[in-house]
C-alpha positions in Angstrom: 12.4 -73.8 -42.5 10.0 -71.4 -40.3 7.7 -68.7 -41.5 9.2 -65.2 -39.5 6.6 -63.7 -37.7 6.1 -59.6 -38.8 5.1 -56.7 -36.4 2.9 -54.1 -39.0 1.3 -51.6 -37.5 3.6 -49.3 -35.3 2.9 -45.7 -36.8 4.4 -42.6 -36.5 2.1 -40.1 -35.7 3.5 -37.2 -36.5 0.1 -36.7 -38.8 -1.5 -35.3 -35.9 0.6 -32.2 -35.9 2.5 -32.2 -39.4 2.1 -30.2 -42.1 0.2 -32.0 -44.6 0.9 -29.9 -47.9 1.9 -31.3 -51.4 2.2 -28.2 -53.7 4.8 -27.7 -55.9 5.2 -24.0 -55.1 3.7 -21.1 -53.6 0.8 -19.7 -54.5 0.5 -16.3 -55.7 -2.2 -15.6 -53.7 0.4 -16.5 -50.3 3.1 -14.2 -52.0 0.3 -11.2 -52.8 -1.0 -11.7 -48.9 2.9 -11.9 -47.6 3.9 -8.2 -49.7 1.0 -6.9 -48.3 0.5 -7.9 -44.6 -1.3 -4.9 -42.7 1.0 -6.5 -39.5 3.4 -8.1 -38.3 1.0 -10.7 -37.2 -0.6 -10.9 -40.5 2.7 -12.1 -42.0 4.1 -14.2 -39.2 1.2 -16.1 -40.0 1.2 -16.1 -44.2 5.0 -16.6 -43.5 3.8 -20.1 -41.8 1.2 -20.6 -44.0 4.0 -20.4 -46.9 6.5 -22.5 -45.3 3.4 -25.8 -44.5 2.8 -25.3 -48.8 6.0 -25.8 -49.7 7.5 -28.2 -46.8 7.2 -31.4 -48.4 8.5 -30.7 -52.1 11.1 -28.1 -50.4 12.3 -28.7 -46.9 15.3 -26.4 -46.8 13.4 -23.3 -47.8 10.2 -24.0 -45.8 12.7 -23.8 -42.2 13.7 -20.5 -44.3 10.1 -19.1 -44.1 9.5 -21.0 -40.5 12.4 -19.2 -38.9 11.8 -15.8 -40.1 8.1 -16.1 -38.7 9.7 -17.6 -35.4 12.0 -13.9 -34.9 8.9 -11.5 -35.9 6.8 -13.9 -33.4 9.2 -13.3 -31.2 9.2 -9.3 -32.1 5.7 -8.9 -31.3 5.6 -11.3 -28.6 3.0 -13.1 -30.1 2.8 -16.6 -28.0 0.1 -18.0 -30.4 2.2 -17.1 -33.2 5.7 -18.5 -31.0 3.9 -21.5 -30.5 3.0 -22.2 -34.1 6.5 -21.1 -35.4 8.8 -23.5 -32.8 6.6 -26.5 -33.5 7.1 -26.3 -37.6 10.7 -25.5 -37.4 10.6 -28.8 -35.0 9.1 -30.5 -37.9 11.1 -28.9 -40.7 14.1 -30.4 -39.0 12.7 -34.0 -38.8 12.1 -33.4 -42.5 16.3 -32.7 -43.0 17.2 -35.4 -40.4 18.6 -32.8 -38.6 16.7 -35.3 -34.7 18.7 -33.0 -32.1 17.3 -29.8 -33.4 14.1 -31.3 -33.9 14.1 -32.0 -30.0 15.8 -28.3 -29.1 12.6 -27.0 -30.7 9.7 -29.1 -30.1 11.4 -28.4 -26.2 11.1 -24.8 -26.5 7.0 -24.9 -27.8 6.3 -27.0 -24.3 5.9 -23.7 -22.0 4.7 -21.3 -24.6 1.7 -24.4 -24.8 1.6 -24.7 -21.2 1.9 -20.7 -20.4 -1.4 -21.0 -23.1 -3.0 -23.6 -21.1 -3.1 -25.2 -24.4 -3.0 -29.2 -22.9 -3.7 -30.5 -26.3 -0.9 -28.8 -28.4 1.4 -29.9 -25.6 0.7 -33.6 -25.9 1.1 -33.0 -29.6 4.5 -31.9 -29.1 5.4 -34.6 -27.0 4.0 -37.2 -29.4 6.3 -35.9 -31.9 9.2 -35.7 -29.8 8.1 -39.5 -29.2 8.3 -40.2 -33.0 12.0 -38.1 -33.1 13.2 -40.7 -30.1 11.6 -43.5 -32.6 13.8 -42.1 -35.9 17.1 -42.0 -33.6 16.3 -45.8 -32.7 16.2 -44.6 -29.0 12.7 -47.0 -28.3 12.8 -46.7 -24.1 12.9 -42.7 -24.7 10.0 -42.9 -27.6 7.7 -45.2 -25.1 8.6 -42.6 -22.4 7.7 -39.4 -24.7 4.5 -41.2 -25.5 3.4 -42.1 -22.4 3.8 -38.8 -21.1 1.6 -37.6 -24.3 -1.2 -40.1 -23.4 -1.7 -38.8 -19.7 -2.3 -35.7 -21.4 -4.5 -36.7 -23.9 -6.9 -38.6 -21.3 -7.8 -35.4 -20.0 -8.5 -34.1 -23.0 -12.2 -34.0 -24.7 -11.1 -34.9 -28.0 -9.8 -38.7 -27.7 -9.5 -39.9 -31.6 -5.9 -40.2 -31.8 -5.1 -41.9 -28.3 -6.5 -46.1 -29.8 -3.3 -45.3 -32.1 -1.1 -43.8 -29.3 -1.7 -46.8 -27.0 -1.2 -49.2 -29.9 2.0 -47.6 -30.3 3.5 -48.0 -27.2 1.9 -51.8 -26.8 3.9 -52.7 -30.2 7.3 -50.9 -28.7 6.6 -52.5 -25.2 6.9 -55.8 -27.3 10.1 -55.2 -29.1 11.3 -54.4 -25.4 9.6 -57.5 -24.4 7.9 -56.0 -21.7 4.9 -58.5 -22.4 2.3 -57.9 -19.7 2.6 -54.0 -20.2 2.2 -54.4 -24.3 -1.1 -56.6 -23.3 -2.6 -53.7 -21.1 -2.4 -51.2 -23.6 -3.0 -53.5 -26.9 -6.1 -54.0 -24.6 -7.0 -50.3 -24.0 -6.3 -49.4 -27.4 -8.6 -52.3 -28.4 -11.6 -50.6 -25.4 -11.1 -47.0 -26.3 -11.1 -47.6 -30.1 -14.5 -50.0 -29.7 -15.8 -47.0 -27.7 -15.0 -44.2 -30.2 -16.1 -46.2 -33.0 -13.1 -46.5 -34.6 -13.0 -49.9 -36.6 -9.5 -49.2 -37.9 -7.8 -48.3 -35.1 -9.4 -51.9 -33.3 -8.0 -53.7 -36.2 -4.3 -52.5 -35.5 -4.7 -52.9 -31.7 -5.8 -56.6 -32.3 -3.2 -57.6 -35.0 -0.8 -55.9 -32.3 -1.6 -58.1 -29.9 -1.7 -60.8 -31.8 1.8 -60.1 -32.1 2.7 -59.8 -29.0 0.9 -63.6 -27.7 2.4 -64.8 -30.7 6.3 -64.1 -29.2 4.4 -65.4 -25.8 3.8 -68.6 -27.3 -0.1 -68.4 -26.5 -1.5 -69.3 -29.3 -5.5 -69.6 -28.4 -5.2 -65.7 -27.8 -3.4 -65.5 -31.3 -6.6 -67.1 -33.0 -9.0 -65.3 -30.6 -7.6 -61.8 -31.3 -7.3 -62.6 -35.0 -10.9 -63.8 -35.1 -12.1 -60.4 -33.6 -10.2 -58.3 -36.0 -11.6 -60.4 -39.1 -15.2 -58.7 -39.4 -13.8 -55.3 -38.1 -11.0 -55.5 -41.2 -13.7 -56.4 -43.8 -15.5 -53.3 -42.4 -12.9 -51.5 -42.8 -12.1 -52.8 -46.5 -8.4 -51.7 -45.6 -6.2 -54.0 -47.9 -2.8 -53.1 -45.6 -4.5 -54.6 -42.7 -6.2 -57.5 -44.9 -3.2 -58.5 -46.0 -1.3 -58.2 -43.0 -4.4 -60.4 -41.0 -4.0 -63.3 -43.3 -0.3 -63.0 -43.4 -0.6 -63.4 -39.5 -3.3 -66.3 -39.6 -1.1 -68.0 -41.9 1.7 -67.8 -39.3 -0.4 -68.8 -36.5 -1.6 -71.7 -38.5 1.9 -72.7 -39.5 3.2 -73.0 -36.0 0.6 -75.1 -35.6 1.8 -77.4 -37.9 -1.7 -76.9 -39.9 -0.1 -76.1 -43.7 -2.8 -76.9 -45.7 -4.9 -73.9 -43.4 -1.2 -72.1 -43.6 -1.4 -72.0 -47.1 -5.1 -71.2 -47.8 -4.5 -67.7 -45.7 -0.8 -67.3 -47.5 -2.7 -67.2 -50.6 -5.5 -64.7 -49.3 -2.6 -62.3 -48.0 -1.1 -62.6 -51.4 -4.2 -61.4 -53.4 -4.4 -58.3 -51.1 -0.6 -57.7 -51.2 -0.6 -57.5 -55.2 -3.1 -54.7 -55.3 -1.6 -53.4 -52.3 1.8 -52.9 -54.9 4.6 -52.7 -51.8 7.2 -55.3 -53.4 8.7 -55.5 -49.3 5.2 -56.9 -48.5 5.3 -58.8 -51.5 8.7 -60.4 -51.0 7.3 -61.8 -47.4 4.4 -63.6 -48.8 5.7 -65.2 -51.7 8.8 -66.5 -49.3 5.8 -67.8 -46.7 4.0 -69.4 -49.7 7.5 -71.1 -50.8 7.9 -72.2 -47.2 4.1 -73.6 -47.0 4.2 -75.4 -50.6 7.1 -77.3 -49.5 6.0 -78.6 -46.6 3.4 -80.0 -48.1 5.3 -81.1 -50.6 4.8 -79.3 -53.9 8.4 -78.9 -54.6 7.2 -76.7 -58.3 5.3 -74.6 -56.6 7.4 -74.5 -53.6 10.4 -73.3 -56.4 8.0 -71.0 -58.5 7.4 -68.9 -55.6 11.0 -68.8 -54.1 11.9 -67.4 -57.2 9.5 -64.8 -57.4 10.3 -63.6 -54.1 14.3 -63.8 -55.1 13.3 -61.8 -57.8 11.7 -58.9 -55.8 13.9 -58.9 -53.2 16.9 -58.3 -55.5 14.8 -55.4 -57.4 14.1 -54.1 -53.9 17.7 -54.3 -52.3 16.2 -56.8 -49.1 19.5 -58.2 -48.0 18.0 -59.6 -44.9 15.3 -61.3 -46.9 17.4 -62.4 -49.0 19.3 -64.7 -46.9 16.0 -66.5 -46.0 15.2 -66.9 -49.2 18.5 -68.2 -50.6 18.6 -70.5 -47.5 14.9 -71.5 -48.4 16.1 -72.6 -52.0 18.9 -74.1 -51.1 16.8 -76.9 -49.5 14.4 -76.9 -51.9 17.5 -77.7 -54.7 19.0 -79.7 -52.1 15.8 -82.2 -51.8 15.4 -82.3 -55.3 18.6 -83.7 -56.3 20.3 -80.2 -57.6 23.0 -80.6 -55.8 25.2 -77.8 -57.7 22.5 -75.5 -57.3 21.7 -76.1 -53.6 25.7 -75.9 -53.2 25.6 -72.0 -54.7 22.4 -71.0 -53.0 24.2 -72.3 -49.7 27.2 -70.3 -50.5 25.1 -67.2 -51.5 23.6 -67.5 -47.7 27.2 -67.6 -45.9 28.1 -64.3 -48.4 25.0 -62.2 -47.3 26.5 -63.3 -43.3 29.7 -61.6 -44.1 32.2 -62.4 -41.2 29.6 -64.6 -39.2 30.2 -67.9 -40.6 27.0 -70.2 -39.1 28.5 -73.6 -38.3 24.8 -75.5 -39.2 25.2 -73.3 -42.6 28.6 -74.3 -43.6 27.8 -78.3 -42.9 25.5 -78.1 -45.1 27.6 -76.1 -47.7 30.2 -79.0 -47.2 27.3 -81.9 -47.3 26.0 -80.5 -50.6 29.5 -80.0 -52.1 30.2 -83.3 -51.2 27.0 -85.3 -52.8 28.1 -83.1 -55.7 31.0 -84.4 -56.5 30.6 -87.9 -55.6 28.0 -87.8 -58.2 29.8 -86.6 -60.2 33.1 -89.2 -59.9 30.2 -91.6 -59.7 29.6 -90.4 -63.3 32.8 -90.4 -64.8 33.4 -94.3 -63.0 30.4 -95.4 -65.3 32.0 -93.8 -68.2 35.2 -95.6 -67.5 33.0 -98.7 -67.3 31.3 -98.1 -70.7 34.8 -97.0 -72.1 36.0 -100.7 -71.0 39.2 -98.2 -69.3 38.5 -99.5 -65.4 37.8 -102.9 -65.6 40.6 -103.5 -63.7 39.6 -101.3 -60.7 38.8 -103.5 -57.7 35.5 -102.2 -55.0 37.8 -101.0 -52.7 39.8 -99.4 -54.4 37.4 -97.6 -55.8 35.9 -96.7 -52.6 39.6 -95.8 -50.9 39.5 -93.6 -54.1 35.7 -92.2 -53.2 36.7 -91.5 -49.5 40.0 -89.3 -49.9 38.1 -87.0 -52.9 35.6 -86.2 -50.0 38.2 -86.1 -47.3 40.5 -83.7 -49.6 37.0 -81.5 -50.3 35.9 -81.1 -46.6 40.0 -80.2 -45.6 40.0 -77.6 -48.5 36.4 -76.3 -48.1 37.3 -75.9 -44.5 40.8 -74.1 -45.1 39.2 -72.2 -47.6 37.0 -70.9 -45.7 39.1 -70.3 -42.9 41.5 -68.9 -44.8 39.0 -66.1 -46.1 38.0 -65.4 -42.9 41.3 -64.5 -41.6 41.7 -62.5 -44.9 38.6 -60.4 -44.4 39.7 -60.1 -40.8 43.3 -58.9 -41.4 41.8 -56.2 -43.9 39.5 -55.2 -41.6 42.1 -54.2 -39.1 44.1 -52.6 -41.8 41.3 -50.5 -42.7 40.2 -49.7 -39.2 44.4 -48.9 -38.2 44.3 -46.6 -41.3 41.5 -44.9 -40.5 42.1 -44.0 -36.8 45.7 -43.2 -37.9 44.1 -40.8 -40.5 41.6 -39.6 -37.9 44.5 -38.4 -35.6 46.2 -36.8 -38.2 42.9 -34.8 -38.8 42.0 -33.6 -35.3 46.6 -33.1 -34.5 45.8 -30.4 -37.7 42.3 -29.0 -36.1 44.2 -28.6 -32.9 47.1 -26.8 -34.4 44.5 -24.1 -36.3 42.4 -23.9 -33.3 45.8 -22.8 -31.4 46.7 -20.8 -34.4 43.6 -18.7 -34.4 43.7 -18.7 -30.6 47.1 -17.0 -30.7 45.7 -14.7 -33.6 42.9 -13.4 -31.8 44.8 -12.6 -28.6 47.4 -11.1 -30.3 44.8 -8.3 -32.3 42.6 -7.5 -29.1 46.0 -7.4 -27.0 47.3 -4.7 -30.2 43.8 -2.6 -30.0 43.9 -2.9 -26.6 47.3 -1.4 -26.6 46.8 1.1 -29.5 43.4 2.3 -27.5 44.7 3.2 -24.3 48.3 4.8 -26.2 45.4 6.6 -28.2 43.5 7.5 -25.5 46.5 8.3 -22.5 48.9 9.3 -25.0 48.4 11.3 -27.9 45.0 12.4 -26.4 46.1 13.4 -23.1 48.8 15.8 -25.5 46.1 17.5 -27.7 44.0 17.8 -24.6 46.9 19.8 -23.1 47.7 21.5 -26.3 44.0 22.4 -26.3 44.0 23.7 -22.6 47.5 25.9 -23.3 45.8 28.0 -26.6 42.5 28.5 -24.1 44.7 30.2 -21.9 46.4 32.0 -24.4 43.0 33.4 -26.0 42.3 36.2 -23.5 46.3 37.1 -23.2 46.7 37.9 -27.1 46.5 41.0 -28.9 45.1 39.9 -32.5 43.1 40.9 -35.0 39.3 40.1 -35.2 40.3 38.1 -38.4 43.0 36.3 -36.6 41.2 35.7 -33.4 38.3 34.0 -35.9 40.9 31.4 -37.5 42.6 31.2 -33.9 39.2 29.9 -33.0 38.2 28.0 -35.6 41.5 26.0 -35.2 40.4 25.5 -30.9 37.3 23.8 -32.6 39.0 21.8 -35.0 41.5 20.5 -32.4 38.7 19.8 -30.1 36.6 17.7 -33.3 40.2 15.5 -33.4 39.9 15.0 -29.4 36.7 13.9 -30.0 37.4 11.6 -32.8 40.5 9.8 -31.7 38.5 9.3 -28.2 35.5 7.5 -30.6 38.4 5.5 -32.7 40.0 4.2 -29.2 36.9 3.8 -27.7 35.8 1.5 -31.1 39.2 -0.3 -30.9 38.4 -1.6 -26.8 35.3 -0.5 -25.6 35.9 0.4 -21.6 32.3 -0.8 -21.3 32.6 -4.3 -22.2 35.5 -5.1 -20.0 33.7 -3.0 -17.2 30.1 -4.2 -17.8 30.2 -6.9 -19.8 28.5 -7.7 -23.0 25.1 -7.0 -23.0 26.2 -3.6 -22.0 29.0 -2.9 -24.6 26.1 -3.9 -27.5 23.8 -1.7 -26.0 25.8 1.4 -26.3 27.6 0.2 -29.8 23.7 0.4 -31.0 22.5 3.6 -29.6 25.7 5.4 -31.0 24.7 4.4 -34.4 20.8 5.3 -33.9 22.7 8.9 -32.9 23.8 9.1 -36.1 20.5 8.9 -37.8 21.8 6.7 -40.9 19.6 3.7 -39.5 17.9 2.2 -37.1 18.9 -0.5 -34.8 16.6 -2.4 -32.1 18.7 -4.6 -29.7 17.1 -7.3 -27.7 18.5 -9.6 -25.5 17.2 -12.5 -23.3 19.1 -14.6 -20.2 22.4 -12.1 -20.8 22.3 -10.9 -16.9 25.1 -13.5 -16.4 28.6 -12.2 -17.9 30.1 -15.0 -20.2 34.1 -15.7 -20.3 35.9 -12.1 -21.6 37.6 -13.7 -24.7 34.1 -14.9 -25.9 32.6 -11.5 -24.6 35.3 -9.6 -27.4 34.9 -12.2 -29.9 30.8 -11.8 -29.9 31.2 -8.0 -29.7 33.8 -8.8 -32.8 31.3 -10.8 -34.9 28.5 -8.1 -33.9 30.7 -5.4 -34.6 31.7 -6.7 -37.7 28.0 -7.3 -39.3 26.4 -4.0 -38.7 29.7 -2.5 -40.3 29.1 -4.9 -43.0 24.8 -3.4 -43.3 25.6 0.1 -42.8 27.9 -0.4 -45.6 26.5 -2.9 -48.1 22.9 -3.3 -46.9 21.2 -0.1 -48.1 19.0 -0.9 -45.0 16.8 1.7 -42.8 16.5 -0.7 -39.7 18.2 -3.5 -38.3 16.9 -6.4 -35.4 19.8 -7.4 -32.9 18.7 -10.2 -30.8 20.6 -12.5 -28.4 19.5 -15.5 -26.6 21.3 -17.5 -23.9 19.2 -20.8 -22.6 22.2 -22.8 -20.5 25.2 -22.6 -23.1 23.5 -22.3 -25.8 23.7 -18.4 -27.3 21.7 -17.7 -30.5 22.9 -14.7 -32.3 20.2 -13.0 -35.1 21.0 -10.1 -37.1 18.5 -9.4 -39.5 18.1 -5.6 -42.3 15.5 -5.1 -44.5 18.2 -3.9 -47.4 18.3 -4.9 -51.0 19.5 -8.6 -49.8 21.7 -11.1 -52.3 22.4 -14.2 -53.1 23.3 -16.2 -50.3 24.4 -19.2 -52.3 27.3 -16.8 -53.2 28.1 -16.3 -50.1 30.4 -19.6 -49.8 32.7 -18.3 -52.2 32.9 -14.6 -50.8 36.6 -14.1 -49.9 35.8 -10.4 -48.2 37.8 -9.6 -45.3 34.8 -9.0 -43.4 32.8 -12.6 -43.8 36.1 -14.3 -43.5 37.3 -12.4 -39.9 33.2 -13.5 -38.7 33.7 -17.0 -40.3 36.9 -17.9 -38.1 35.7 -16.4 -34.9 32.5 -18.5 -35.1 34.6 -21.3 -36.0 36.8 -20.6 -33.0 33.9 -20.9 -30.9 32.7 -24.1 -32.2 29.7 -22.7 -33.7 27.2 -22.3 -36.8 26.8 -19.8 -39.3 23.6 -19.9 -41.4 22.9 -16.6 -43.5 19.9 -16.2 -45.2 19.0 -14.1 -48.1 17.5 -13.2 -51.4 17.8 -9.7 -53.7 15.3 -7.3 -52.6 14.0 -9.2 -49.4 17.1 -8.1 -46.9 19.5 -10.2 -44.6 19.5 -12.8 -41.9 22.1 -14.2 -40.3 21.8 -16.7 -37.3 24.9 -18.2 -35.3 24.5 -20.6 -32.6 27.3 -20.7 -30.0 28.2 -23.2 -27.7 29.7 -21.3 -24.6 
């Protein structure tokens, strides 16, 4: 058995720019500030302020709060503000696991930092894209995210944090085992952190690089980096990195082959690690302290704490220390005669491998097994003996008989065993067969809707195309003319003053129709978007409803000089269309923000009223013609609806297309 060396101190250090809030809700005196914000500033920032209160106890709604501070930021053109907002909605998503928003945001707060000359808040940001890399197990992107943060921070006054950084990326540059790299900055985190003072941050370089001479083999620059970090961890009085230093001296003296030394620092780590409480940590040293009391054999105390650690690793779920351990008993059982036991523990081992059957593993399996029941015939031939019943039995016989019980074991352990494995195997394939076939079946049915929507969509904008122009060439090129034949009749007609009053009250009334069946065709397949575009089309859709004074709407685009593809241009105008019919109807709303974004192909779509608002959670199970029609076209263009609301505090919806 071998003691597993542990790597302890890699930390995320997302502390730097995270929101560090425990509350359980928001205080009054956040919600009194918020109603009664003399600016937009003022409540972009209490907006902020809310969201960092609640972030930790309520994720979901704090990105709420975030996201609404990121559009009036972006109103007001606030960059301090923009800054601020793009970095906690960065964080927010790490929060929901949601690592590829994360990213998308953090990116967009780099050049509003930069545009500030802010160098600090950059290298924040790219510390904590750094730690999103480290969540998505991506460690060559992390090191390169946090190496690009620590150029920054050198030029900055304020250093504290950069002994961690570089401690970071030495312990990552070992797991990539880039080893002379992961000693120069284990060493410069050790310099800089002497220089600042900062005793904790020495300890973790140390016990970092400790680490890393350790997988070198080097073991006089083990000892000698363990030895500095000794009276700078008693400093300290950290029990985490006590704990963690006597685990690792323990190691070191292990390899060495010193496990009486092993042991004395095992049992230090242990004392640390039970007021320390983590049951992980816990698990470790009581497995090292097994491993240490049977080499020097002490096979009670060896078992006493292989079952402790057994213990706490089942209460813990620790599959992968749980294989060491069972091996570890297994021996232990093994060398003390228990050979049924040992037998289990083995087989226990070659469960928790699943498929990977180790060939040194199932020996011993077989060896075990075997002792077993040779002791076990060995028992029941002195019973025989007693019982008078085998006097007859010659040695060899007896032996003959001894050898073909073990053969016949080995041949139906080994078919067993081979047996299962071609089992698990064959319903592995089953499984996987099933689940591709069932996979195919899903995206043959996603297909067919996408085509079926596709063909739906043409089909109504071909109709109101059609209907439009008929409309427009048609039955309005006829009232037109019947308009221009009465003018002409005016001035040849003898009528009365009373008739000549009706005669041209019905000229006005014809020209109001000409008028509105131009605005219904014109509604049905604006010339404007076809002609212009998009960005056009919205802008004259919104100033003919500011004309008619019922509310107010502010449009606002960004990067929409570029024309997009004309079926996505109708179905955008479509959705658009569709939700400020749905506010001047519903909303009870004076104003409403239009806003589109286009970075690449990525559009961003935000409507937002300051109506009476509802419940959005009921908005799942609204079966209106209007939210369905805006739910398929986003769908049809592979995109994301999120609508936010509450009663009283108004509506916003935010799509993100992929065009």
């Amino acid at each position: 058995m071998t003691a597993v060396r542990s790597y302890s101190f890699l930390l995320l250090i997302t502390l730097l720019v995270c929101n560090c809030s425990y509350s359980q809700g928001i205080p009054d005196s956040l919600l009194h500030k918020l109603n009664n914000a003399a600016n937009d500033s003022v409540k972009a920032r209490t907006l902020l302020d809310i969201g960092e209160t609640i972030e930790v106890t309520s994720t979901e709604k704090s990105l709420y709060y975030y996201q609404q501070a990121l559009v009036i930021s972006k109103k007001i053109m606030n960059d301090h503000l923009l800054l601020s907002s793009w970095n906690d909605v960065g964080i927010a998503y790490i929060e929901l696991n949601k690592m590829d928003s994360a990213i998308i945001s953090f990116e967009q707060a780099i050049p509003v930092a930069r545009l500030l000359n802010d160098t600090l808040r950059v290298a924040k940001v790219l510390t904590n894209i750094g730690n999103v890399y480290l969540h998505k197990k991506d460690p060559v992107k992390a090191i390169e995210y946090y190496l690009r943060s620590a150029r920054l921070w050198e030029t900055c006054a304020n250093q504290n944090m950069l002994p961690s950084l570089y401690s970071n990326i030495s312990s990552l540059l070992t797991d990539q085992k880039e080893y002379d790299k992961a000693i120069e900055y284990g060493n410069k985190a050790y310099s800089l952190a002497l220089k600042l003072g900062d005793d904790r941050s020495a300890v973790n370089a140390l016990l970092n690089l400790s680490g890393t001479y350790g997988d070198l083999k080097q073991f006089d620059q083990v000892y000698e980096s363990l030895q500095k970090a000794l009276p700078l961890a008693k400093k300290v009085k950290d029990i985490e990195q006590m704990a963690t230093f006597y685990d690792d001296m323990g190691n070191y003296y292990y390899q060495r082959k010193q496990y009486q030394s092993s042991l004395a620092n095992y049992l230090e780590s242990y004392k640390y690690n039970q007021q320390l409480a983590n049951p992980f940590h816990l698990c470790e040293i009581c497995y090292r302290l097994s491993v240490a009391y049977d080499k020097l054999g002490e096979p009670d105390k060896a078992m006493q704490y292989i079952v402790k650690a057994e213990k706490v690793a089942n209460e813990v779920g620790t599959r992968a220390d749980l294989g060491e351990i069972y091996e570890a008993r297994a021996e232990i059982e093994q060398r003390e005669g228990n050979y049924k036991l040992a037998s289990e523990y083995f087989s226990k081992t070659l469960g928790l491998n699943d498929s990977l059957f180790k060939a040194s593993t199932s020996q011993k399996v077989a060896e075990v097994e075997a002792q077993y029941q040779t002791e076990k015939k060995q028992g029941e031939i002195v019973k025989l003996e007693k019982d008078k019943q085998i006097q007859s039995l010659s040695l060899k016989q007896k032996s003959t008989l001894n050898y073909f019980l073990i053969g016949s074991l080995a041949a139906l352990l080994t078919i067993g065993l081979l047996g299962y494995r071609n089992f698990r195997n064959r319903h592995l394939l089953a499984k996987q067969e099933t689940e591709l076939h069932q996979k195919q079946i899903s995206e043959l049915e996603k297909d067919r809707q996408l085509i079926a929507v596709d063909s739906m969509l043409k089909g109504q904008e071909e109709e109101r195309s059609r209907l439009a122009k008929d409309l427009h060439d048609g039955l309005g090129g006829l009232l037109s003319g019947v308009k221009y034949s009465l003018s002409n009749m005016k001035d040849n007609l003898i009528v009365t003053p009373e008739n000549m009053t009706v005669f041209e009250r019905s000229l006005d009334m014809l020209d109001t129709s000409i008028k509105e069946l131009r605005r219904v065709a014109h509604n049905m397949m604006p010339e404007i978007l076809t002609k212009f575009g998009l960005n056009e089309a919205l802008k004259e859709y919104c100033n003919t409803i500011n004309t008619t004074n019922l509310i107010t709407v502010k449009y606002q685009s960004l990067g929409m000089d570029a024309r997009l593809d004309n079926s996505a241009e109708i179905i955008i105008y479509r959705i658009i269309q569709e939700l400020l019919n749905n506010t001047m109807k519903h909303a009870v709303a004076t104003e409403v923000f239009v806003q589109l974004i286009r970075e690449g192909n990525r559009l961003n779509i935000v409507v937002e009223d300051n109506g009476k608002g509802f419940d959005a959670s009921l908005s799942e199970n609204n079966k209106g013609a209007g939210l369905t029609n805006i739910r398929s076209r986003v769908d049809y263009l592979k995109g994301q609806l999120d609508i936010h609301s509450e009663p009283g505090k108004g509506t916003l919806v935010n799509i993100e297309l992929n065009i």
